[in-house]
N, C-alpha and C positions, 0 to 999 in steps of 0.2 A: 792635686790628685782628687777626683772625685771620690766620695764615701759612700756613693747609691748602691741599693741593694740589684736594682736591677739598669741595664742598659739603656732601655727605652720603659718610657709610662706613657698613659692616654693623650695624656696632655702635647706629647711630643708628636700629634701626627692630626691634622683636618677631620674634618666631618666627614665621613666616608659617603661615598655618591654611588654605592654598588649596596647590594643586598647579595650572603653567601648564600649559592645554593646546597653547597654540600662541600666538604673537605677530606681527604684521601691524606691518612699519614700512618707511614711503616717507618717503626724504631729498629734500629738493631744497637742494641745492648751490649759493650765491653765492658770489662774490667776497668781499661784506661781512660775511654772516650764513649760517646753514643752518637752514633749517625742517626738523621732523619731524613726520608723524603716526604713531602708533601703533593697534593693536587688539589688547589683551591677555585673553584668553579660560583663563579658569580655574574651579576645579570647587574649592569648601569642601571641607572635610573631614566638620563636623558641624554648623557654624554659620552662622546667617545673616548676612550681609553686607550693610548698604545699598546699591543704587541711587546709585552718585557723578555722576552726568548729572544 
């Protein structure tokens, strides 16, 4: 069983190759659970990127 306070940290992902240009996030707030949506808008550096949709 892992004892981590959180899922993921820094350490677990590359050097990023994009700079954000701006990010879009609506919470909706329950009692039980919170949903998010997000829209994260970034710009490569020099490399292509796949299409993740």
């Amino acid at each position: 069983m892992n004892n981590s306070l959180y899922k993921y940290y820094p350490e677990d992902f590359g050097e990023l190759t994009v700079d954000v240009l701006h990010m879009d996030m609506v919470f909706d707030v329950y009692d039980d659970r919170t949903n998010v949506k997000s829209v994260l808008r970034v710009i490569t550096w020099d490399e292509h990127i796949e299409n993740w949709n």
